[in-house]
N, CA, C and O of each residue as an XYZ file, in Angstrom:
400
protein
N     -33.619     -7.096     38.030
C     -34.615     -7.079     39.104
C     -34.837     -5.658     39.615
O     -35.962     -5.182     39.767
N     -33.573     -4.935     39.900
C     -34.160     -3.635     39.809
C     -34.792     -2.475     39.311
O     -35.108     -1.414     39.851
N     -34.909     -2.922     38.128
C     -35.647     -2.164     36.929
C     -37.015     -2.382     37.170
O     -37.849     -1.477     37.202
N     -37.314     -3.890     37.385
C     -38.417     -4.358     37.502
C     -39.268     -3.647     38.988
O     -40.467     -3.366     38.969
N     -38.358     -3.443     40.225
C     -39.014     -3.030     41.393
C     -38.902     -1.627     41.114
O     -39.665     -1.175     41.968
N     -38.530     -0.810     40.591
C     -38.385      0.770     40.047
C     -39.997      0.933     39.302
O     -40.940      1.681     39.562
N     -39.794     -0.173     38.240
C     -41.676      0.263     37.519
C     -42.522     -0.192     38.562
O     -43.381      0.573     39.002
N     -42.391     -1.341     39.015
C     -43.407     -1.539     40.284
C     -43.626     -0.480     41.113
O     -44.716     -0.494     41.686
N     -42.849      0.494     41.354
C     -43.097      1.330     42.552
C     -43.568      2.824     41.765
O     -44.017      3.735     42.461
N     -43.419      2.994     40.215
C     -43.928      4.072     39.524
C     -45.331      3.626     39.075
O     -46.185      4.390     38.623
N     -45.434      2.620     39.209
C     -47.034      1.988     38.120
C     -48.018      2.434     39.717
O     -48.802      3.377     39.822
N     -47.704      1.569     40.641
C     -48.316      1.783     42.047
C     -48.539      3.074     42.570
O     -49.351      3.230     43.482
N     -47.893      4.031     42.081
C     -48.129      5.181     42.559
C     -48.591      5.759     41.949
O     -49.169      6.761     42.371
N     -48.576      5.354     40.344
C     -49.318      6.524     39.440
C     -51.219      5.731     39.920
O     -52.198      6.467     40.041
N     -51.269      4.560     40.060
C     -52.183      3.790     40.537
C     -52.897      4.308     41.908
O     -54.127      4.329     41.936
N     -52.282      4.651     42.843
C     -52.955      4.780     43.866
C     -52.755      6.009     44.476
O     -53.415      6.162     45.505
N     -52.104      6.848     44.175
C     -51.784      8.595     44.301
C     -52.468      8.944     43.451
O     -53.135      9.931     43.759
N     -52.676      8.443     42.128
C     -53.388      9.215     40.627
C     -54.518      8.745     40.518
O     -55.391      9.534     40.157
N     -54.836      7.579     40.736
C     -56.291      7.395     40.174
C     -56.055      6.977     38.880
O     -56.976      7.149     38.081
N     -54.664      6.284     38.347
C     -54.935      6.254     37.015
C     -55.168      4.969     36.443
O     -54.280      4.118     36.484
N     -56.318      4.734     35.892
C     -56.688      3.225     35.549
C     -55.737      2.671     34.793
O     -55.352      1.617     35.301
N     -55.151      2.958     33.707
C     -54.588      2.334     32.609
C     -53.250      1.487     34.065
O     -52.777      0.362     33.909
N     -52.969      2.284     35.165
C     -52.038      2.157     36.169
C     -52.127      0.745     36.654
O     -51.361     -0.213     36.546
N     -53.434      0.924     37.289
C     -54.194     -0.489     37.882
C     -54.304     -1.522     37.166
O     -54.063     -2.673     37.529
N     -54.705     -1.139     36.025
C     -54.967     -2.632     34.787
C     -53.763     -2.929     34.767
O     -53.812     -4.159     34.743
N     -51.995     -2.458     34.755
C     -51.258     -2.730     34.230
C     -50.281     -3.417     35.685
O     -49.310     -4.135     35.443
N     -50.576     -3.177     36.770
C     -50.222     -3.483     38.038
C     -50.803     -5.110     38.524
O     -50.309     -6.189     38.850
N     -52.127     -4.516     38.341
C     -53.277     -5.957     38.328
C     -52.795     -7.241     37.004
O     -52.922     -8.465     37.044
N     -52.399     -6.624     36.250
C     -51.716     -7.361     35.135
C     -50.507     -8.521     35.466
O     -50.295     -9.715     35.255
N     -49.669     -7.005     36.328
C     -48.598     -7.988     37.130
C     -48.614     -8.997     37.912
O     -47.931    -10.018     37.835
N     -49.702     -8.603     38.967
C     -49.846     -9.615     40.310
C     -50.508    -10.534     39.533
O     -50.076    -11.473     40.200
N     -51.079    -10.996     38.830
C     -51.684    -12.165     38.157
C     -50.757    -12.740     37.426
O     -50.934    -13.958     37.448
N     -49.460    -12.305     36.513
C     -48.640    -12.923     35.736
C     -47.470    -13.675     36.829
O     -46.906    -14.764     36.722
N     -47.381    -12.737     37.784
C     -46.268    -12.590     38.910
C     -45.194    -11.852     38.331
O     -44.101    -12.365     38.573
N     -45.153    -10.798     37.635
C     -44.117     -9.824     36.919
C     -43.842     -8.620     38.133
O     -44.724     -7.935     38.650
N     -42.552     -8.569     38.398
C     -42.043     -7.450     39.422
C     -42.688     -7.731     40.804
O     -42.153     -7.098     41.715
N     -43.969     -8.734     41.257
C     -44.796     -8.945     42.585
C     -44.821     -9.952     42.688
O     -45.156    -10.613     41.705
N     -44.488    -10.607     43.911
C     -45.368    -11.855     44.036
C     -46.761    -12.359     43.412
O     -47.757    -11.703     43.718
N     -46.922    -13.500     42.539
C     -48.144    -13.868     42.190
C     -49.288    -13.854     42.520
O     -49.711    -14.910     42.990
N     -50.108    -12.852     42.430
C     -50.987    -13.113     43.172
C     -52.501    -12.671     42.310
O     -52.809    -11.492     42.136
N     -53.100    -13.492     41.967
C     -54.523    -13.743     40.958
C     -55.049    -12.954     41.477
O     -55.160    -11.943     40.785
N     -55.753    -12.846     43.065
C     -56.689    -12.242     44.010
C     -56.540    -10.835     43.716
O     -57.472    -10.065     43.483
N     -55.227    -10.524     43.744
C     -54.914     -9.448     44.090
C     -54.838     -8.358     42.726
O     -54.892     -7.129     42.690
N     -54.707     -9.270     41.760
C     -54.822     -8.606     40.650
C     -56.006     -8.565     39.856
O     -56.310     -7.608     39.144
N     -56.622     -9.530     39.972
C     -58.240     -8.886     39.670
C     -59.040     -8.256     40.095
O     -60.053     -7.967     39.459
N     -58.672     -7.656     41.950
C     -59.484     -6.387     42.886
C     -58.186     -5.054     41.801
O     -58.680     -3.945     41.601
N     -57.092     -5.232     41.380
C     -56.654     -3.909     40.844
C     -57.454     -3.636     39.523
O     -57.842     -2.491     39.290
N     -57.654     -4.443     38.839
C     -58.096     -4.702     37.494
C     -59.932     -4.020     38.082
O     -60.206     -2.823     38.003
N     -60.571     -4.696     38.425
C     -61.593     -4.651     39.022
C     -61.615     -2.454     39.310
O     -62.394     -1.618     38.854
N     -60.684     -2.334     40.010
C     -60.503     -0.997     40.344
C     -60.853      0.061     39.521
O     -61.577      1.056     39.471
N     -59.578     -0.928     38.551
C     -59.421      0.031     36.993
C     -61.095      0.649     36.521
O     -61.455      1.800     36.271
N     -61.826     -0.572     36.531
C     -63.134     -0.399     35.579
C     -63.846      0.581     36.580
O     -64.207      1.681     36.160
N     -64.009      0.314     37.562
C     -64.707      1.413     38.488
C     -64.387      2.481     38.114
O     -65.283      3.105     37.546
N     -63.036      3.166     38.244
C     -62.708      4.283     38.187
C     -63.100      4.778     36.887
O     -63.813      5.780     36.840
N     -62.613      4.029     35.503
C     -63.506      4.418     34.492
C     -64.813      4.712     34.320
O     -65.070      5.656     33.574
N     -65.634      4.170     34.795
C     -66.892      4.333     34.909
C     -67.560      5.222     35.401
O     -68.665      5.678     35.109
N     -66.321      5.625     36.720
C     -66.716      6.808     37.580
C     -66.304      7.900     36.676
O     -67.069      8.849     36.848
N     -65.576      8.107     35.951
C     -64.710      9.052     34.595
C     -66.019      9.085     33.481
O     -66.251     10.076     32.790
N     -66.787      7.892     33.436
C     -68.173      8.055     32.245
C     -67.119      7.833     31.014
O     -67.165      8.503     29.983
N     -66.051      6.679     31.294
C     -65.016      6.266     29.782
C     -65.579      4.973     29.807
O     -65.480      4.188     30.750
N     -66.412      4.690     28.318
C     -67.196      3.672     27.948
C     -67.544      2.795     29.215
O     -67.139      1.811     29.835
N     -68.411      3.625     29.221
C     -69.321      2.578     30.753
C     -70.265      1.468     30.511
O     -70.492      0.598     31.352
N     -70.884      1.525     29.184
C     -71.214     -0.031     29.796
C     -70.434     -1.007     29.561
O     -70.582     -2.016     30.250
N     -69.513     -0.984     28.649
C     -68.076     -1.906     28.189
C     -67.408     -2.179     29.766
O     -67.147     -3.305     30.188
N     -67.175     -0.800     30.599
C     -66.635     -1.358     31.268
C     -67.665     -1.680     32.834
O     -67.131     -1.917     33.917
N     -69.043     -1.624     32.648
C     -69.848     -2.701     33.752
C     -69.795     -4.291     33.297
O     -69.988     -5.291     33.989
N     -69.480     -4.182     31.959
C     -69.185     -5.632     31.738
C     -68.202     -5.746     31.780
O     -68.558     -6.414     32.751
N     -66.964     -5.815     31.731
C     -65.651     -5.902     32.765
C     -65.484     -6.117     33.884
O     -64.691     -6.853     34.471
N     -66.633     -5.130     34.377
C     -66.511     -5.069     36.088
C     -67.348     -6.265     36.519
O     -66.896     -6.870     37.491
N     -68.713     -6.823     35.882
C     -68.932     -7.948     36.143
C     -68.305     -9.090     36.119
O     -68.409     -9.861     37.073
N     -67.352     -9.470     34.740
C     -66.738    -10.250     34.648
C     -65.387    -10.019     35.900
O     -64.845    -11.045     36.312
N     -65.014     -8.944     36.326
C     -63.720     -9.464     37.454
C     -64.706     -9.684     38.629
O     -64.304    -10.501     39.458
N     -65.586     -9.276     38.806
C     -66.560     -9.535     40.340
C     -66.739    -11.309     40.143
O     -66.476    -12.004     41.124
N     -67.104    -11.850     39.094
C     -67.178    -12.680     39.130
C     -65.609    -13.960     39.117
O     -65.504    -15.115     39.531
N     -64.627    -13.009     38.429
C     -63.776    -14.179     39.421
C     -63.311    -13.758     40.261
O     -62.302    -14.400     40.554
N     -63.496    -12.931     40.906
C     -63.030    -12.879     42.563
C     -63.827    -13.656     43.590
O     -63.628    -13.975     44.762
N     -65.121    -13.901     42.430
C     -66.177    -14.601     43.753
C     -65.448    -16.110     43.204
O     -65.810    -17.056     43.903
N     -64.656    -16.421     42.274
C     -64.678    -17.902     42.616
C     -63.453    -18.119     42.923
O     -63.152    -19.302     43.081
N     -62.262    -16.972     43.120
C     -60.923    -17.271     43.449
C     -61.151    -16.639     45.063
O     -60.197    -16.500     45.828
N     -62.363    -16.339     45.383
C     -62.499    -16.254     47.400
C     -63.447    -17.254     47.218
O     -64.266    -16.873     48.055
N     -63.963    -18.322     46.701
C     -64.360    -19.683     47.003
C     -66.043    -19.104     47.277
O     -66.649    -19.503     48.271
N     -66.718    -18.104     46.251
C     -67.957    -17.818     46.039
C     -68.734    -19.047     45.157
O     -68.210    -20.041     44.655
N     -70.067    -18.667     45.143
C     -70.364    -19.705     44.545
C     -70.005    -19.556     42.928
O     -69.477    -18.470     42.689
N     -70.118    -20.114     42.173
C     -69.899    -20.248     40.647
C     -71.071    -19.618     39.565
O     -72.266    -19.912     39.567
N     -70.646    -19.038     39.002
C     -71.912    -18.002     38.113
C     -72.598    -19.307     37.191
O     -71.985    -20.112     36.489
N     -73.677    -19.247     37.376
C     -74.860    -20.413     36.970
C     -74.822    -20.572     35.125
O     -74.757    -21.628     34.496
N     -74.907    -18.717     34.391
C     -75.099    -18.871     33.387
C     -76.122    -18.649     33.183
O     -76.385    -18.393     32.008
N     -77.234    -18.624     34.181
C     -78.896    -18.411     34.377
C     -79.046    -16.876     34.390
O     -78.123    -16.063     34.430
N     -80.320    -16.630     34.350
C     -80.319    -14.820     34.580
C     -80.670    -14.517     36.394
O     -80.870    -13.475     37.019
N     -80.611    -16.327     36.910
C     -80.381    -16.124     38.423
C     -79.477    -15.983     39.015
O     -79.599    -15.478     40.131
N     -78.440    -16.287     38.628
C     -77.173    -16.642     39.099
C     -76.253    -15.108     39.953
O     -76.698    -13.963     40.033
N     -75.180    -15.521     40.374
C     -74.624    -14.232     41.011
C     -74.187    -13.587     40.032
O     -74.045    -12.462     40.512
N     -73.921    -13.544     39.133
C     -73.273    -13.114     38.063
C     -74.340    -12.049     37.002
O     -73.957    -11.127     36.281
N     -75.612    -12.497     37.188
C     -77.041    -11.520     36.562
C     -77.148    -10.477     37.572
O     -77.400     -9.276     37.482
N     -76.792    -11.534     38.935
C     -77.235    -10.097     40.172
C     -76.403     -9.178     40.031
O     -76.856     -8.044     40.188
N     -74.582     -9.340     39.616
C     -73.970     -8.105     39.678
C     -74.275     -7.244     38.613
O     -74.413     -6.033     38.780
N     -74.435     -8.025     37.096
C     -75.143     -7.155     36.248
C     -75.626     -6.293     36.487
O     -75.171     -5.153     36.399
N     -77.196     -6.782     37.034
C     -78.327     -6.040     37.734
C     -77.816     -4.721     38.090
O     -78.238     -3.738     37.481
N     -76.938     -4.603     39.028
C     -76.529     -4.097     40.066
C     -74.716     -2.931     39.528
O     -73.853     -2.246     40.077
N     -75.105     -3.421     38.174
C     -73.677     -2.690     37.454
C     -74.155     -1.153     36.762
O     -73.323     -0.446     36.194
C-alpha cells in the first residue's frame, strides 16, 4: 500500500505541478479502476478529460484528441446525470463536437 500512495503522490504532481498529460491519463486511469484512490469514475474522466485539453493546447494530434475530449465530455454529462447523447447531429454530444 505504500508503494501504491508513493506513485499516487508522484503521478499527481507530475500531473498538476507539470502539466503532464500522459500524468493525468494515468491518474484518471486510477480513480476510475480505484488503483492507489478511492474509486471514483467522475473524477477520473475530468483527469482524463484534462489530459486531452492539455494536448491539444500542446497542438499533439488535435483532432484525435477533440474526439477524446468529446467522448469524456460526454460521459461526464451522463455520470453528473446530463442528458444522454441522442446519436443525432442534434444531440449534446454534436454540440460539443461543434464546439471542439
Amino acid at each position: 500500500r505504500g508503494e501504491e500512495a508513493e506513485a499516487v503522490k508522484w503521478v499527481r504532481w507530475a500531473a498538476e505541478e507539470k502539466g503532464c498529460a500522459q500524468a493525468m491519463v494515468l491518474l484518471g486511469s486510477w480513480y476510475i479502476e480505484g488503483k492507489g484512490v478511492p474509486q471514483d469514475t467522475l473524477e477520473g474522466y475530468k483527469w482524463v478529460r484534462r489530459a486531452h485539453e492539455t494536448l491539444i493546447e500542446h497542438g499533439v494530434d488535435v483532432e484525435e484528441n477533440k474526439a477524446w475530449l468529446v467522448s469524456c465530455e460526454a460521459q461526464i454529462s451522463l455520470l453528473i446525470g446530463g442528458v444522454v447523447p441522442s446519436g443525432d447531429d442534434d444531440g449534446p454530444e454534436a454540440e460539443l463536437r461543434r464546439r471542439a
